[in-house]
C-alpha positions in Angstrom: 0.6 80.1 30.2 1.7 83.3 29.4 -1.6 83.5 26.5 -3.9 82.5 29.3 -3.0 85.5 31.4 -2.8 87.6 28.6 -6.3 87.0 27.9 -7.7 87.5 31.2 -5.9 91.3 31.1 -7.4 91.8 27.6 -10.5 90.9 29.0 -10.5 93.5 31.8 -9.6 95.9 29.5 -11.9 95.7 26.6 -14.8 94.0 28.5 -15.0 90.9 26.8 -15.0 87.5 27.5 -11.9 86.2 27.7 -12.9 83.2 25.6 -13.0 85.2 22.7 -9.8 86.3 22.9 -7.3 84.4 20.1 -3.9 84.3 19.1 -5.4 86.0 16.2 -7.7 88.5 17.7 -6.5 91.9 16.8 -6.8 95.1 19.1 -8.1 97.9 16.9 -9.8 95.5 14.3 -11.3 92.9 16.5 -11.5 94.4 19.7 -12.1 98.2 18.8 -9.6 99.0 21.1 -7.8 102.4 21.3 -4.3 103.5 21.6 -5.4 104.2 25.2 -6.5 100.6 25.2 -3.4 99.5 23.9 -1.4 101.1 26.6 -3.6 99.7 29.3 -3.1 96.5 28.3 0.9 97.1 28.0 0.9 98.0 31.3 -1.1 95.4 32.6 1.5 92.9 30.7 4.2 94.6 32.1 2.6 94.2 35.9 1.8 90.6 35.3 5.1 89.9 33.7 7.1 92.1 35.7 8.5 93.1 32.4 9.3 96.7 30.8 8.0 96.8 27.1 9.8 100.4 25.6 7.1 102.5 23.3 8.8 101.6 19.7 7.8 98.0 20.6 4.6 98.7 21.7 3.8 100.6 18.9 4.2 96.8 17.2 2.3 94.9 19.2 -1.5 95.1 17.1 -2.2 91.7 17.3 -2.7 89.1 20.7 0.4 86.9 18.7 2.2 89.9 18.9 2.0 90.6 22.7 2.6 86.7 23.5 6.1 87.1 21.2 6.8 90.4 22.7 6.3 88.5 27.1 8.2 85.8 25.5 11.4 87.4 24.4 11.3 89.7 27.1 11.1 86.9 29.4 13.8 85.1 27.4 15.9 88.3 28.2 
């Protein structure tokens, strides 16, 4: 679940389809995406999760696997 919706924020954010999105798809790498990027889609987590995600753990978070692990423990929390 929580992959599904990331996706569809990813999407908005770096124009792509969402289908090409993967647990593997990297931000920078895969998606070009910038640190401006980055934050967009952090806050676009945060919104859909209603979840606060500090900057040292964003900093972490360069990979889609990374971002589901980050919802999920916040969730967990």
């Amino acid at each position: 679940m929580e992959f599904e919706k990331l996706q569809e924020i990813i999407a908005d954010v770096s124009n792509v389809d969402p289908n090409e999105v993967t647990m593997e798809t990297t931000f920078a790498d895969d998606l070009g995406a910038d640190s401006l990027d980055v934050f967009q889609i952090v806050m676009g987590i945060e919104e859909e999760f209603d979840i606060q995600i500090e900057a040292e753990e964003a900093e972490h978070i360069v990979s889609v696997e990374d971002a589901v692990e980050a919802i999920k423990k916040k969730l967990a929390e």
